[in-house]
N, C-alpha and C positions, 0 to 999 in steps of 0.2 A: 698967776702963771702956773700952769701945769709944772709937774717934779717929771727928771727928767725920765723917770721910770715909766711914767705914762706917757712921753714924748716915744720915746721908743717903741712901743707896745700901736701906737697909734700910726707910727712908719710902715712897722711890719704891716699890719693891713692895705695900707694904700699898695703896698708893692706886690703882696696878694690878689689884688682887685684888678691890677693891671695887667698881671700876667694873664688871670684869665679871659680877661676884656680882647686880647691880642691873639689866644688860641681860639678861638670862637670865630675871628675872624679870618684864619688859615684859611687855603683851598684844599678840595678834598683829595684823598689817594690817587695817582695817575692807576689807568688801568695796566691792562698785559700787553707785553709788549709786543708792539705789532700792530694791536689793536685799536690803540686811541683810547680817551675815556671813557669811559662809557657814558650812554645820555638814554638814560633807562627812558621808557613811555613813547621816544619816537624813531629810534633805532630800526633797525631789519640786521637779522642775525646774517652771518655768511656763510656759503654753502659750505658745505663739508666735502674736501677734496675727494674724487674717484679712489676706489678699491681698485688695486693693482693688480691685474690678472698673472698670477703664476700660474707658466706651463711645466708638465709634467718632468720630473726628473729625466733626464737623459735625452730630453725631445724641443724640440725649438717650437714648434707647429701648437695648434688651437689646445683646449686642455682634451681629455678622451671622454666620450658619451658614457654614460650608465649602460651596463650589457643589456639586450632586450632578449626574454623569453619567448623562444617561438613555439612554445603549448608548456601543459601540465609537467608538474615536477612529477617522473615516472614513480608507484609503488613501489615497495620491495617486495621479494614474490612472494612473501607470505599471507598480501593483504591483496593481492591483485584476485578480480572474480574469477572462479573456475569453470571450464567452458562447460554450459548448458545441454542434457540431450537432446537427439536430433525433434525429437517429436513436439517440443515445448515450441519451437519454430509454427506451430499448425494452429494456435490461436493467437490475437493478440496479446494474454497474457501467460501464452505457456499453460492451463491451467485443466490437464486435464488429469483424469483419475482412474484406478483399475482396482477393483474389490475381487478378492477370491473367497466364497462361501464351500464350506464344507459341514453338512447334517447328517448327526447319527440319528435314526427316526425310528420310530412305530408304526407303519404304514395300518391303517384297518380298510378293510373295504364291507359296507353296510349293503346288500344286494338283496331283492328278493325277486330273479329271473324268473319268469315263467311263459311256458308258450305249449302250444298243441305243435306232435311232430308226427308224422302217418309211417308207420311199418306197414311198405305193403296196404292193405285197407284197417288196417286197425290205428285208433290213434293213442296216442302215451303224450301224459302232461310230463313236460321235460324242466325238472327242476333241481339245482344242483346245489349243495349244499360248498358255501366259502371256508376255506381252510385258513388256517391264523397265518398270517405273512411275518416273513422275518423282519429282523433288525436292521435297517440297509442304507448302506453312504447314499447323502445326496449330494453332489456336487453340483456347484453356483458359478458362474462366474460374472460381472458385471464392468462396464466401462462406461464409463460418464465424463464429461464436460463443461466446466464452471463458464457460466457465463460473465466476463467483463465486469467493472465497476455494477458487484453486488445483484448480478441479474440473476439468480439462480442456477438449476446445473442442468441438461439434460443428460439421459442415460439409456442404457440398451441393456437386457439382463435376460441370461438363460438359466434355467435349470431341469433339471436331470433327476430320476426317482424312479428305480426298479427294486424288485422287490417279489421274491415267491414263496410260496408255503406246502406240505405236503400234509396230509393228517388221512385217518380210517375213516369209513361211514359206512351207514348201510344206506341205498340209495335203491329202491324200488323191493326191498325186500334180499337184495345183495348186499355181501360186505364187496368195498370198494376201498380203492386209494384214490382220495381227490386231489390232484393237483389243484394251486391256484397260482396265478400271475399276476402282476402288476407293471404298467411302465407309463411314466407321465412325462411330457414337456410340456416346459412352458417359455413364454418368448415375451419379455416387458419390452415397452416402449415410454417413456414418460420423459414428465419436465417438472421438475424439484423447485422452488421458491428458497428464496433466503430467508432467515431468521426473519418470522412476522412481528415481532413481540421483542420489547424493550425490558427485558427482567435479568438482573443480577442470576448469573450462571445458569439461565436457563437458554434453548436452543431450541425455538420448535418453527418448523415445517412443513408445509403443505406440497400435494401436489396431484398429478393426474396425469393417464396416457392410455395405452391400449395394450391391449392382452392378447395373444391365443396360445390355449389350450388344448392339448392332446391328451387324452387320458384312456387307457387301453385295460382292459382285465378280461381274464378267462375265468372257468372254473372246467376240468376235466375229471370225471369219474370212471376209472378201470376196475373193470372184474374178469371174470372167467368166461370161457364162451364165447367172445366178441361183445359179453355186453359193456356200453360204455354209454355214456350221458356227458354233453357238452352244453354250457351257455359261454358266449363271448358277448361283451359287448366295446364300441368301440365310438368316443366322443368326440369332434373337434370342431372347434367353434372361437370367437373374438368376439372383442367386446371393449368399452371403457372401464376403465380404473380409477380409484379416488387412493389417496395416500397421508397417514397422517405421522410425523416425527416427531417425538417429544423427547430432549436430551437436560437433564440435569447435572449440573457437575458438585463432584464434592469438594468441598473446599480442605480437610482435613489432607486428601492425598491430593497434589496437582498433578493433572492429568487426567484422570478417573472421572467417570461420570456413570451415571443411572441413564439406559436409553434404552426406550421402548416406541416401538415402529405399530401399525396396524394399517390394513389395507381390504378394499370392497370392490369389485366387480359384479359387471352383470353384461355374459355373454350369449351371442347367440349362435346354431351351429346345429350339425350335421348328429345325427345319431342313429349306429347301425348295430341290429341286435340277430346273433344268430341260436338256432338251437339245432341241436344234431341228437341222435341216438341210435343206437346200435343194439341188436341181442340174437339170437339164435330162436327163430317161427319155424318149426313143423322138419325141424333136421337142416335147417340152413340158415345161414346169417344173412339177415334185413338190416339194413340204412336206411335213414329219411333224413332230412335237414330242410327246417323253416328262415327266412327271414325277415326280418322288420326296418322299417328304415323312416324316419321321422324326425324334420326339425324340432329342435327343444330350446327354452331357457334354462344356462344353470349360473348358479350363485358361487361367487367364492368368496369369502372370508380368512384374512391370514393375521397374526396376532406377532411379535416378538418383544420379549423384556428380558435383558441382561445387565452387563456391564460392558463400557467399553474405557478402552485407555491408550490416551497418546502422549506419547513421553515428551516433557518437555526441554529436554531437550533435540528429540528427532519427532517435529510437527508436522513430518508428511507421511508418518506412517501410523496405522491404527489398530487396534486388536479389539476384539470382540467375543461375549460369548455368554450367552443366553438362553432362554428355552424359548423355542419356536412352535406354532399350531397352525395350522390349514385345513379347511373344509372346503370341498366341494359337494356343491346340493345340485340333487336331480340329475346328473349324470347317467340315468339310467331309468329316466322315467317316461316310458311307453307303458301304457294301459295295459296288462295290469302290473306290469315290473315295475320296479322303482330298483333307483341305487344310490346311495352318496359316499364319499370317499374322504377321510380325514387322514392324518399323520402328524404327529408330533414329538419330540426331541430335544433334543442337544445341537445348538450351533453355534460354528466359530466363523468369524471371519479375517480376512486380513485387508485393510486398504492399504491403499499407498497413493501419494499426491504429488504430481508432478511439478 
């Protein structure tokens, strides 16, 4: 027989065994209340009661709508656009342009007139020696029109070149004072190309139109006696133009650029040439006067390299200023005269972009 120490020791356990044998077999937790148990796997949850619509403080009625804008939240006036001038209204984009030239030049005129003039029955080779012309403004002015998404620009361009000289000579065996004169128009018509060429700070241009040209010069010889010796002669003519723009920019100043322009024509035209002269035959004063008159080709050639610069912060305006050269060839060439006519200088310009 067991001692009662292990009787007891053997009690404890069975009452052990039983208690758990008893919680094992309990039923599980009820759920929440309301709810029932839960029976997880074939259940259907329940809806979730309506949100209660609160109306607005002070008001019985629906709740109020969000405000609707009826357009743009206005600028302040500092950022609102400033109204445009009238003129930018005359293209679709506004885009036209006005250049003002102004050239202090060298006019030369290269002449070698010659013609038979009758005094009465005798005749006199009438030839007059050119006197150095002054230093003399040319003024420019130009007005052009950008065409639309990158189409180039056309333009319309006048300028202006007088110019006279006084010097002594002896002319026939007299001493003389020769006057000489000068006066030139010219009238462009063309159409400018945009940027051909895809080059870091470079800007170059083509282009083409038509020309006429006016070009006028005397030369007068006075002495004593009535004697005096004239040749004028007087050109005008039109023609096409070529045009070439080559603009480099410097990168050290922004703004500033290297731009050099050149330009070729070849026109054709009217050319009228006179010779007069005067002296004292046999106790009285003789006149005679020839004239000539003959279509001609002449040539022109015009050349400009300077600087130009447009500030970055005001990109619609431009300054300019470079030394300019022009010739015109054959201006004066009737058999056996010849003449050509050059000028070169000092020029500035001003654009401005609308």
């Amino acid at each position: 027989m067991p001692s009662g120490r292990y009787q007891h020791c053997i009690c404890t356990m069975v009452w052990a065994a039983m208690a758990i044998a008893v919680s094992a077999q309990a039923p599980p937790p009820s759920g929440l209340p309301g709810l029932g148990a839960p029976q997880f796997g074939s259940e259907t949850l329940p809806p979730l009661p309506p949100i209660p619509t609160i109306p607005p403080s002070g008001t019985g009625g629906a709740p109020v709508p969000p405000p609707a804008f009826g357009g743009p939240v206005p600028l302040p006036p500092w950022l609102e656009a400033k109204p445009k001038p009238v003129w930018t209204s005359l293209g679709p984009d506004g885009a036209l342009w006005f250049q003002s030239d102004v050239g202090i030049v060298a006019p030369a005129v290269g002449q070698q007139l010659q013609n038979t003039v009758y005094l009465g029955a005798n005749p006199f080779t009438v030839i007059v020696p050119q006197a150095p012309l002054d230093w003399a403004a040319m003024p420019g002015i130009t007005l052009g029109y950008n065409i639309p998404e990158n189409g180039g620009s056309f333009l319309m361009r006048y300028q202006l070149l007088a110019s006279q000289g006084v010097s002594p000579f002896v002319v026939d065996g007299v001493n003389t004072s020769v006057t000489s004169r000068l006066n030139t128009n010219i009238i462009d018509i063309g159409y400018m190309t945009n940027n051909l060429i895809q080059m870091p700070r470079y800007d170059v241009r083509g282009g083409f139109g038509a020309r006429y040209s006016g070009v006028y010069f005397d030369s007068v010889a006075g002495g004593d006696n009535g004697f005096f010796r004239k040749i004028a002669n007087n050109y005008s003519g039109a023609g096409p133009t070529a045009r070439l723009d080559i603009l480099r920019q410097i990168s050290l100043v922004p703004g500033l650029s290297i731009s050099g322009s050149s330009e070729i024509g070849v026109l054709i035209g009217n050319l009228d040439q006179t010779f007069a002269a005067g002296q004292t035959i046999g106790g009285s004063v003789v006149n005679g006067q020839t004239e000539v008159n003959r279509s001609v080709t002449t040539y022109d050639l015009r050349a400009d390299i300077g600087l130009a610069y447009r500030p970055p912060s005001a990109e619609f305006f431009q300054v300019y200023a470079g030394y300019t050269f022009e010739q015109f060839f054959n201006v004066g060439g009737i058999s056996p005269s010849s003449a050509n006519l050059l000028y070169q200088g000092v020029l500035l310009s001003f654009r401005f972009d609308y």
